[in-house]
C-alpha positions as CSV (number, residue, x, y, z in Angstrom):
1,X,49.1,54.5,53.6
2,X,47.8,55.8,50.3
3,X,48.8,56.4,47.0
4,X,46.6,58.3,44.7
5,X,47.2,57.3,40.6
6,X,44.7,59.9,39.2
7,X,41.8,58.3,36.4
8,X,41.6,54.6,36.5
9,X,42.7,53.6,39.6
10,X,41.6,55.4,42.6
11,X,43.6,55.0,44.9
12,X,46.3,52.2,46.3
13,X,46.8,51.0,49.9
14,X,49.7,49.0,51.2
15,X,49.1,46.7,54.3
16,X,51.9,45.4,55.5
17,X,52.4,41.4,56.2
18,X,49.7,40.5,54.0
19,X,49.7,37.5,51.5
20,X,47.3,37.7,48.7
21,X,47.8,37.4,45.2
22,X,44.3,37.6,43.1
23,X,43.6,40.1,40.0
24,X,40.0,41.3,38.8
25,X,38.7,43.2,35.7
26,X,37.6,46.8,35.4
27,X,35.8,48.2,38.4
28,X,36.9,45.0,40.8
29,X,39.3,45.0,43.1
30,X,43.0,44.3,42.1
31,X,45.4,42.9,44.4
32,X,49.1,42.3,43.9
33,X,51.1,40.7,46.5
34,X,54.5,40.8,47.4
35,X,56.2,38.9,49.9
36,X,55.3,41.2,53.0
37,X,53.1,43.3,51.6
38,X,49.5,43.9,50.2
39,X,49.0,46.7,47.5
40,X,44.8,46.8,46.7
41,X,44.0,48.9,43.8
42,X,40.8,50.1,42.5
43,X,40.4,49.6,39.0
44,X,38.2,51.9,36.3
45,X,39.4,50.7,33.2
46,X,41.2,47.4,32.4
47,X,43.7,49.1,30.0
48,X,44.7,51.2,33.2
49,X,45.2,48.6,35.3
50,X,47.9,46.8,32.9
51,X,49.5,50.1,32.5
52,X,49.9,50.2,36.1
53,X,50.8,46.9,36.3
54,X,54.4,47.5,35.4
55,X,54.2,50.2,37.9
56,X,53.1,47.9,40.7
57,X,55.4,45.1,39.7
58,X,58.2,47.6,40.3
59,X,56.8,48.8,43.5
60,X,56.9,45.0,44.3
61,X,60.4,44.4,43.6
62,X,61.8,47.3,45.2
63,X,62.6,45.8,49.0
64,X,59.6,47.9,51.3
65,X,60.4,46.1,54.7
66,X,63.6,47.5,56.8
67,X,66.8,45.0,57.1
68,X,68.6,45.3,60.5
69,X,72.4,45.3,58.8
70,X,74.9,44.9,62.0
71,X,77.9,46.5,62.2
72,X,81.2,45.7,64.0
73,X,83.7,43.0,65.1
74,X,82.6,39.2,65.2
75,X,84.2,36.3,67.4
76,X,82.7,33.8,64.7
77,X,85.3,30.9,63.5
78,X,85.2,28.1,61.3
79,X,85.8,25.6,64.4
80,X,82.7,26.9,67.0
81,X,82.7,30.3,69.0
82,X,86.2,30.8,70.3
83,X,86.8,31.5,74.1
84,X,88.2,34.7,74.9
85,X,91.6,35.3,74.0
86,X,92.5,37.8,76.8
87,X,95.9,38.0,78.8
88,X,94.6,38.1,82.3
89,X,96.7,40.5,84.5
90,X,99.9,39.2,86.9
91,X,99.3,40.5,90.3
92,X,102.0,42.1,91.7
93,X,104.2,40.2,94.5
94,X,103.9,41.0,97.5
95,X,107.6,41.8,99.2
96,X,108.0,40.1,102.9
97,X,108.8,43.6,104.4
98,X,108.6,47.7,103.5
99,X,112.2,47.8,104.9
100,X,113.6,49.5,102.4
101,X,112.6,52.5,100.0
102,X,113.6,50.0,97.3
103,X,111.5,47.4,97.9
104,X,108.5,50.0,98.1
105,X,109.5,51.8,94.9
106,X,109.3,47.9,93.3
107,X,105.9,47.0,94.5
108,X,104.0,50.5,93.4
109,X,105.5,50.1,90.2
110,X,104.8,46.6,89.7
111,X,101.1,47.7,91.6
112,X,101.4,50.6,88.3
113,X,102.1,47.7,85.6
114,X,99.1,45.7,87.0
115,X,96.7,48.4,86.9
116,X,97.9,48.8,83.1
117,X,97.0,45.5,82.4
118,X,94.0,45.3,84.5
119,X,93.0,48.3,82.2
120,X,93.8,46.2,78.9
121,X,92.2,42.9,80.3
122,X,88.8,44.8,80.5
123,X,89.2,46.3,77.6
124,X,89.8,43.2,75.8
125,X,87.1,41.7,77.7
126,X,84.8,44.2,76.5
127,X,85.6,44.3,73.0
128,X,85.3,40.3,73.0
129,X,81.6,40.9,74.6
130,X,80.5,43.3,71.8
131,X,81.3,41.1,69.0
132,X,79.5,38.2,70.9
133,X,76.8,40.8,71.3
134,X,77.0,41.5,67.4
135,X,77.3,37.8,66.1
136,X,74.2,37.2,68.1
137,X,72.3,39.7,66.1
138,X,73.8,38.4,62.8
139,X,72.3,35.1,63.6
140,X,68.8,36.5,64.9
141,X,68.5,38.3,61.6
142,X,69.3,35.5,59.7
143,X,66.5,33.4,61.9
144,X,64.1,35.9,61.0
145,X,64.9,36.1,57.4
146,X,64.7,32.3,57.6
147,X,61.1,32.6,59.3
148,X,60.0,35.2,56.5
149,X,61.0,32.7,53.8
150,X,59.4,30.0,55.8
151,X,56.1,31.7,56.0
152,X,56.1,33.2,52.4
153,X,56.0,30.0,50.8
């Protein structure tokens, strides 16, 4: 990628993951370094260069590299990940005979109520499973930032 700065510096690249930091005088080449990045400008003048400095130094701060930012739910606690905390469905009982229209009424509605709650077990179950999903993210961004401060210094 190029920039193009017009008289005194001809032109600026950025090269991502690069670690320099070394400065030169008129017609040498300048390079500024930021932590993941690599800007090499072509210097004219001297008085251009410190003029641009500024510029670069705010180029520098502004944050170039994209930051995964995870959204949703987290199981995380102060004690250690937490087990699920999900009510697992009561199967229905089985009646001894289909005598009666009674007894077969009471079993497909208590076949009805466990499906329900079959239906909110998984759901549960799910939602418990996407926040584990999401804390592990959290904590393989934060590994990563840790490796980028580890290999900036």
């Amino acid at each position: 990628m190029y920039f193009h700065f017009g008289e005194g510096i001809e032109h600026i690249r950025y090269q991502p993951s690069l670690s320099l930091s070394l400065a030169g005088k008129a017609g040498e080449l300048c390079l500024k370094a930021r932590r993941s990045a690599l800007f090499i400008a072509i210097a004219t003048e001297p008085v251009i260069v410190m003029k641009n400095s500024v510029f670069l130094l705010l180029l520098m701060i502004i944050p170039l590299n994209a930051e995964a930012y995870i959204y949703g739910g987290s199981n995380l606690g102060y004690s250690g990940y937490p087990s699920h905390d999900c009510n697992e469905p009561v199967k229905p009982f089985n009646p001894y005979s289909f005598t009666s229209q009674w007894e077969i009424d009471s079993y497909n509605a208590q076949v009805k109520n466990y499906n329900s709650q079959l239906q909110d077990y998984i759901a549960c179950l799910e939602e418990y499973t996407d926040n584990a999903n999401n804390d592990i993210k959290r904590i393989q961004e934060k590994a990563r930032e840790a490796i980028d401060d580890k290999n900036y210094w």
